[in-house]
N, C-alpha and C positions, 0 to 999 in steps of 0.2 A: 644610160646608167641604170635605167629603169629596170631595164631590159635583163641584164647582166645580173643583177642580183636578183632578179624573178629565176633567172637559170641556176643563180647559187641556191638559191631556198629548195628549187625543184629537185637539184641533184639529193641536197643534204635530208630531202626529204626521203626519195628514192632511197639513200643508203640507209636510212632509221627504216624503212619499210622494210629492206633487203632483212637487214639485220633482224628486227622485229619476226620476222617471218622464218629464217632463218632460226632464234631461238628457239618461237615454237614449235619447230619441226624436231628441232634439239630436243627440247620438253616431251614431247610426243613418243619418239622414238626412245628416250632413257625411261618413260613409262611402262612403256612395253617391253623394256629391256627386265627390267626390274619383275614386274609381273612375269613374264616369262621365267626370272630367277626363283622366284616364290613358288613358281609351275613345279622347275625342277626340287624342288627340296623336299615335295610330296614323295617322286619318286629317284632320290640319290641310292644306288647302290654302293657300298663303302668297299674299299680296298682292305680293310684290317677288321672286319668282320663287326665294325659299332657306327654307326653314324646315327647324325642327329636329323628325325624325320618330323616335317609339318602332316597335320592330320586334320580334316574337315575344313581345310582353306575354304575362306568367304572373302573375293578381293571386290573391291568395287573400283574401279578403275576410272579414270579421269586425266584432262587433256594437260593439268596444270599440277595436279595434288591426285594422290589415291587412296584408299584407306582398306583394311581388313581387319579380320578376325583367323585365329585359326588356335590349335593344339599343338604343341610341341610335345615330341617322345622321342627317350634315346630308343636305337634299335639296335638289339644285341644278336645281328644274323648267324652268329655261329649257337644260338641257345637253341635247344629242342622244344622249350617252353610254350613258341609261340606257334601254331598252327597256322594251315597256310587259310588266305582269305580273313583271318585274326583280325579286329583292329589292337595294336599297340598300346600299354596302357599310357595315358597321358602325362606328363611331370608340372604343365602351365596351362594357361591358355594365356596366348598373348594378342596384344590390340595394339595395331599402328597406324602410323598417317606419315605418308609419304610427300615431298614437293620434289617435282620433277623438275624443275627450272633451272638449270644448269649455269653455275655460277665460278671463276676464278679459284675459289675453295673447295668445289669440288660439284661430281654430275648430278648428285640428288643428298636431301636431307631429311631426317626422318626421327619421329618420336613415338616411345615404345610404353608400354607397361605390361606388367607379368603379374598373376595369380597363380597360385595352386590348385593342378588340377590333379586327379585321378584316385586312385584309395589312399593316398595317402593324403591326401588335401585335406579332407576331415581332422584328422588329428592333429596334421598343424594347424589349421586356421584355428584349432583346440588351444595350441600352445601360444601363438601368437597375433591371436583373432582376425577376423574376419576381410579388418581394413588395410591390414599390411599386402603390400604390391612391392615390387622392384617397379623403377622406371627409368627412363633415359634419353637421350637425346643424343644421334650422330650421325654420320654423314658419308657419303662412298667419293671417293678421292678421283681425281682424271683416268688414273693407274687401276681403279676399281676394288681399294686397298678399304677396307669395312672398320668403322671406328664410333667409338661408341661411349659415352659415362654411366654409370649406373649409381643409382641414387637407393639407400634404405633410411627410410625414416624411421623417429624415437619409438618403441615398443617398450610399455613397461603395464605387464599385467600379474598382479597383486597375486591373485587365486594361484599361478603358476609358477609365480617366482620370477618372471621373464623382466629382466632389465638389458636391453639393448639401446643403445648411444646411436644419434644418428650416423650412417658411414657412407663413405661413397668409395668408388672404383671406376676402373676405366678397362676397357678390351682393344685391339685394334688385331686386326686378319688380315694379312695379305695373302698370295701367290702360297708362297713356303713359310714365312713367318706366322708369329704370334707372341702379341706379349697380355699382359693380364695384371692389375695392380689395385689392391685391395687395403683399404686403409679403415682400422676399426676401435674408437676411441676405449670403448668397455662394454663388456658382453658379460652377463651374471645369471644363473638359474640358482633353484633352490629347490628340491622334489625329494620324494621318496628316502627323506633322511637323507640325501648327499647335495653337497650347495659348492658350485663353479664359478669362480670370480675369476675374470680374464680382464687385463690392463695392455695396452696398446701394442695392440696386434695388426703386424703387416704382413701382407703378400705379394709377393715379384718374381712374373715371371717374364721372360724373355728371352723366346728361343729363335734363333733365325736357321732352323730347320726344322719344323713340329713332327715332320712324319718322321727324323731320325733321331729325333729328340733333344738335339745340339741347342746348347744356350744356358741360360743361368735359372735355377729356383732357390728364391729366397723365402723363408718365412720367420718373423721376427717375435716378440712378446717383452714386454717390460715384465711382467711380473703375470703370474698364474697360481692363484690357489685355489688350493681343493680342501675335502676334507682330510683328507691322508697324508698331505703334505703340501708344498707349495715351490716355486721357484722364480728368478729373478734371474734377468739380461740374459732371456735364451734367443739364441738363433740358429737355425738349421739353414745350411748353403748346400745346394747338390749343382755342379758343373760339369756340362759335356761339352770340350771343345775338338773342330780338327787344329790337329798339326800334321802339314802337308800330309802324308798317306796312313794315319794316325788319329786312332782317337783316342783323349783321355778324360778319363772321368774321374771326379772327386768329391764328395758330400763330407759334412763337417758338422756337429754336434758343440756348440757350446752355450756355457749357462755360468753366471759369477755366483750364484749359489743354487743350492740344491736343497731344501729338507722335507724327512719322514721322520716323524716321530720323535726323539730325541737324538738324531741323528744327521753331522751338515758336511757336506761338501763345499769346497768354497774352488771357483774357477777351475771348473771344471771343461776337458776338451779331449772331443774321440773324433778323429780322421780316416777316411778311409778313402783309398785310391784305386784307379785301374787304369793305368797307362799304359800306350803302344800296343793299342789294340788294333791290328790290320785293318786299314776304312775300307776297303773293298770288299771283305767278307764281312765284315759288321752290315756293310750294304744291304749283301744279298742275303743273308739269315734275313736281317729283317723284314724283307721284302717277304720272303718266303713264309717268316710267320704271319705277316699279316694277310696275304690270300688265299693261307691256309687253316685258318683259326686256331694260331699257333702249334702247327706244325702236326697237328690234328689227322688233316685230310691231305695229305699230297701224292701227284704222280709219281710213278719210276723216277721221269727225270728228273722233279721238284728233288725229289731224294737223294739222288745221286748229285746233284748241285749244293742241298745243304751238308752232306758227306764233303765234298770237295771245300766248300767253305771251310769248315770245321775246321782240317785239313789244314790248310792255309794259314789260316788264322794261330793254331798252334804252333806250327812249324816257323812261323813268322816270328814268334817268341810277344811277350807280353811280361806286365808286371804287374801284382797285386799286393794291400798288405794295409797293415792299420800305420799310418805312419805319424800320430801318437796319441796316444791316451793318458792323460794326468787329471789329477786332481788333488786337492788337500784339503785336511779338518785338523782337528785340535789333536788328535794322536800323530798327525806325523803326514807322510806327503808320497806317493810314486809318480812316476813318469815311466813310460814304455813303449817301446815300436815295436813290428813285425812287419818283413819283409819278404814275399815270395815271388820267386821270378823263373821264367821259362827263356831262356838264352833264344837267340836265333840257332835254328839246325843247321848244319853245315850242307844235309843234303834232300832239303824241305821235304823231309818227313819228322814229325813229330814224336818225340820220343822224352817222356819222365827221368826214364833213368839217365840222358846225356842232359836233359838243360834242363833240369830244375836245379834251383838257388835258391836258400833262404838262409835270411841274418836277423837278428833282434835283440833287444837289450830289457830291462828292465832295471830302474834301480829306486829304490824305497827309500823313507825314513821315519821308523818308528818310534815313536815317544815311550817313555815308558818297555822298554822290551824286555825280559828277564835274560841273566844268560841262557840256558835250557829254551828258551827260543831262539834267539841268535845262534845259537850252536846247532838247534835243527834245519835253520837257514844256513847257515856255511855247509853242513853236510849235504843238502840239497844242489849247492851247486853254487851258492852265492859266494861274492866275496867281499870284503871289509870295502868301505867307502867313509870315510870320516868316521867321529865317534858312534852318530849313532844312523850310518848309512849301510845299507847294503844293497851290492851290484852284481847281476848275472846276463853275461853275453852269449851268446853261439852262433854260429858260422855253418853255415853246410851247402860244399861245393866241391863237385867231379869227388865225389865218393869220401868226402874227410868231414868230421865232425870236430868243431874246433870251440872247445868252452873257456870263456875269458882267457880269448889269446896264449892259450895254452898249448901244448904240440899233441896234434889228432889222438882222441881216445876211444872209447866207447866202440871196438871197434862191432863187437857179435851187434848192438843193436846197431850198427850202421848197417852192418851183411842183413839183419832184417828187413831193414826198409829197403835197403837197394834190390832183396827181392822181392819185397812188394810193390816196388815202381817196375821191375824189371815184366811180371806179373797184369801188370796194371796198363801195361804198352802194349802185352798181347792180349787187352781185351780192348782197348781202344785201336790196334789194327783191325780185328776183327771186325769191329762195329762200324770202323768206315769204310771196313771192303766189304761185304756181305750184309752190316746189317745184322746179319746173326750170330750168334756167339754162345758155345757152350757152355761156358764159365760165366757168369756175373759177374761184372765189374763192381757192381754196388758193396759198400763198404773196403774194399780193397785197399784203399791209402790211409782210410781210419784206422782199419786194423792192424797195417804195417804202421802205423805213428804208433797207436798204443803200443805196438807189442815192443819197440824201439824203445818207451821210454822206461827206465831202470828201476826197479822194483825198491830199492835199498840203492842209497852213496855206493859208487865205482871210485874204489878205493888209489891213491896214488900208486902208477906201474914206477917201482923201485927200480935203479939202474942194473944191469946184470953183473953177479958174484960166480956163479958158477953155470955153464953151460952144458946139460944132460946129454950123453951122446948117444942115443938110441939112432941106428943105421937108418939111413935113405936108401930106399929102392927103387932108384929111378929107373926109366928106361933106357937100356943100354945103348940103342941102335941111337938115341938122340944124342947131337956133335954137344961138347961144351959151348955156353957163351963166352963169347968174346969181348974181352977187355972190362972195362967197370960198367956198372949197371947201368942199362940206357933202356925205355921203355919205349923204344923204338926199332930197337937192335936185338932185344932179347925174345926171340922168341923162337919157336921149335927148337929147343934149345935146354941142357940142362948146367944148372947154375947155382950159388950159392951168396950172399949178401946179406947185411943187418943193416937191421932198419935205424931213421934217424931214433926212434922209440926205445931203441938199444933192442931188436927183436930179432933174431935172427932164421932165416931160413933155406932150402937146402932142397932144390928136387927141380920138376919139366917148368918151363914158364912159355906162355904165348901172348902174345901183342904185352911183353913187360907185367904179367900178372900171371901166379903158382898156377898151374893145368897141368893134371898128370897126375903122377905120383912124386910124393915130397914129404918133406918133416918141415915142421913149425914151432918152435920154441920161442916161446914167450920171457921176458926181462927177468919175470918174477918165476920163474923156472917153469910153468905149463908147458904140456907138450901137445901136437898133434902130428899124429903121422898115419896118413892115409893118401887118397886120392880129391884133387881138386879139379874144378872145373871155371875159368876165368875168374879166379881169385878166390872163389867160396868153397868150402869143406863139401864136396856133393859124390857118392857113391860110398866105398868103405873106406874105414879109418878107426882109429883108437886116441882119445885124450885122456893124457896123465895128468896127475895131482906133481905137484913142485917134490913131495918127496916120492914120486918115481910109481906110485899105486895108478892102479886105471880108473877113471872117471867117468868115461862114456865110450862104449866100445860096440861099434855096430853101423848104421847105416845113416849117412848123413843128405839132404835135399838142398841143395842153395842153400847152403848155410845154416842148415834147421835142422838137429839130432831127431831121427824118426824113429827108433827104435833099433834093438838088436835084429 
């Protein structure tokens, strides 16, 4: 019996030795793992041109626990700033003590503290003396997943103004994630004639992709005053998620009041989105800006791959646009969208003038309005909404301009925009084939928007009374079309039809739009009779006034009167 349990105690000894031994080789080894990780962070070179570099590491290492010192600096490798052999200026110096004993919760644990270090350490320790540190305590997971609380104590110095509440937060870094979560009871300054009072303020972030930025940023505020004004239940949300080959993003702006001066917003909310943005090319752009400091430095090929991205990505179609902005005060209340969208291309090349979309609304309601203002809002384009509402819509799609559902107008500022997207395509061919480009794309869509929108109300096109018969000289050799108008069917071809607009016209048509020689007569009796080229007034022509006088006679561009 003796015997037997002298061999059970031996065994059970045996395995607490095993084990024992075991541990601290575990111990041992996550020591040096660790130290080795502290090694690498002196010299980390970054992928996107910034990382965060330790400087003057002092480790002291040990079998159970280790401890150091060192400097922490971010490093901005794409800056000219820093000269080579440079030390980095410092942002801390931080002091840790590490246990290496590896335990069920994870392979090591560790507590930190932070100071201010480098030129700018003086002036804060100025603002918030001497004794303030961050600090914290956390732990590296089986997975090697880094977590961490961070602690700031009460600061309140008289001479400066500084009132800060104790706060804490929290970090954890994995693989590809990161989240960050900051919670700040009241933060107040007072200086140089301006004084900042902040009321509970949070921070959340949580991206489970940091290097392509996917995940959730919140940041919160109960209340914010300043001297200029003040506000109350703001929060700003920015979201990037995939949806399967698809990314979309969306940030959000809202506040239950707002004031300056004598002046209040009450529940106020601005949205803005960017959905069905290609993930494969959103991929390699970013890639390519990050290892080229932002697109700074790249090869031929780096080049030719963010050309191709680009490419892609457009032609893949996407959506952008505020999808709403409201707010109300004691005079009265609006609400508003705006919608812009690039269709999918049929034959994945990118093209403005086939797939751009845009729709939006606006509608008001003013207290107080005179008529003489409501009247220069309906001229404008609005229309009655309740007694004291007003609403204006538009639509713009495959070449039609559609104001509160009304039948297509506006056509001359439609022919200008559509040549400045048409314009606008051949500088963005240019620029993904070659890169070089004669023309400037810059300002291009601004100045086709401006010049689009109407100087003075576009008066209602009255139905037609009389139709002015100045001759067509179309081309003889071209067969009539055939049968009723088909914009599929009519082309190389001359032909004659009126518009749903009550407009009528009369000369060559190809792929279903005026080219050639033609007349144009407008409801309200205008005329035009010259030569067209895929719908627009381009080479020579003459426009008549309704009572039969000339009005512009001489040489026309895509739609643009250039002169006699």
């Amino acid at each position: 019996m003796r015997t037997s349990t002298s061999r059970s105690g031996l065994i059970a000894a045996g395995t607490a030795a095993v084990l024992l031994l075991g541990w601290l080789g575990a111990a041992a080894w996550t020591g040096k793992r660790a130290q080795a990780a502290l090694q690498a962070l002196t010299s980390t070179t970054s992928t996107d041109g910034a990382s965060v570099r330790l400087t003057k590491l002092s480790h002291e290492p040990g079998w159970l626990s280790s401890r150091g010192k060192a400097e922490i600096a971010l490093i901005d490798e794409c800056s000219d700033d820093l000269a080579a052999g440079d030390d980095p200026q410092p942002l801390a110096t931080i002091e840790y003590n590490i246990s290496h004993g590896p335990l069920p919760s994870g392979l090591s644990r560790f507590a930190w503290s932070a100071v201010p270090a480098g030129d700018a350490a003086q002036e804060l320790r100025a603002l918030i003396g001497s004794d303030a540190k961050l600090t914290g305590q956390g732990r590296v997971s089986l997975s090697g997943q880094i977590s961490s609380d961070v602690s700031i104590p009460e600061l309140s110095r008289r001479r400066t103004g500084l009132k800060l509440a104790p706060s804490r937060g929290s970090f954890e870094v994995g693989t590809t994630t990161f989240k960050f979560e900051w919670n700040l009871e009241r933060f107040g300054i007072r200086s140089g004639g301006e004084a900042i009072d902040l009321r509970g303020v949070s921070v959340h972030i949580d991206l489970t992709d940091r290097h392509l930025g996917t995940g959730t940023y919140t940041v919160s505020m109960d209340k914010a005053s300043l001297s200029s004004g003040s506000a109350e239940g703001m929060v700003v949300r920015a979201q990037t998620l995939e949806r399967g080959d698809r990314l979309d993003s969306s940030a959000s702006y809202t506040a239950k009041k707002l004031s300056w001066g004598e002046q209040e917003l009450r529940n106020l909310a601005f949205d803005l989105s960017v959905t069905g943005v290609d993930l494969q090319s959103a991929e390699r752009l970013n890639t390519l800006f990050r290892s080229s400091c932002g697109f700074r430095n790249m090869t031929n090929d780096e080049q030719k791959s963010a050309k191709q991205a680009v490419s892609q990505l457009l032609a893949r179609g996407l959506s952008a646009g505020i999808s709403k902005f409201a707010a109300a005060s004691e005079d009265g209340s609006f609400d508003g969208r705006l919608s812009i969208e690039m269709a999918p291309s049929n034959n994945s090349v990118p093209s403005l003038e086939k797939q751009l979309r845009a729709d939006g609304e606006l509608a008001m309601v003013i207290k107080g309005m005179t008529p003489d203002q409501r009247q220069a809002l309906l001229d404008m384009g609005f229309e009655p909404l309740r007694e004291t509402g007003l609403r204006a819509q538009f639509r713009f799609k495959d070449g039609r301009l559609t104001l509160n559902d009304a039948a297509p107008t506006h056509r001359a500022e439609v022919a200008t925009l559509m040549a400045g997207l048409r314009e606008a395509d051949q500088a963005l061919a240019e620029a993904l084939s070659s890169g070089k480009s004669t023309k400037t794309s810059k300002g291009i869509l601004s100045d086709a928007l401006t010049s689009a929108l109407p100087t003075k109300p576009t008066p209602p096109v009255p139905m037609p009374s009389q139709v002015h018969a100045h001759p067509t000289q179309a081309t003889p050799a071209s067969p009539r079309c055939y049968g009723d108008y088909d914009p599929q069917t009519w082309t190389d071809c001359v032909g004659s039809r009126i518009t749903p607009a009550g407009d009528q016209y009369s000369g060559g048509y190809l792929n279903g739009k005026a080219h050639g020689r033609g007349a144009y007569t407008f409801a309200d009796g205008r005329k035009y009779v010259g030569h067209y080229d895929q719908g627009f007034r381009h080479g020579t022509g003459t426009e008549f006034r309704p009572d039969g006088s000339v009005a512009s006679q001489g040489r026309w561009a895509q739609g643009q009167f250039v002169g006699p």
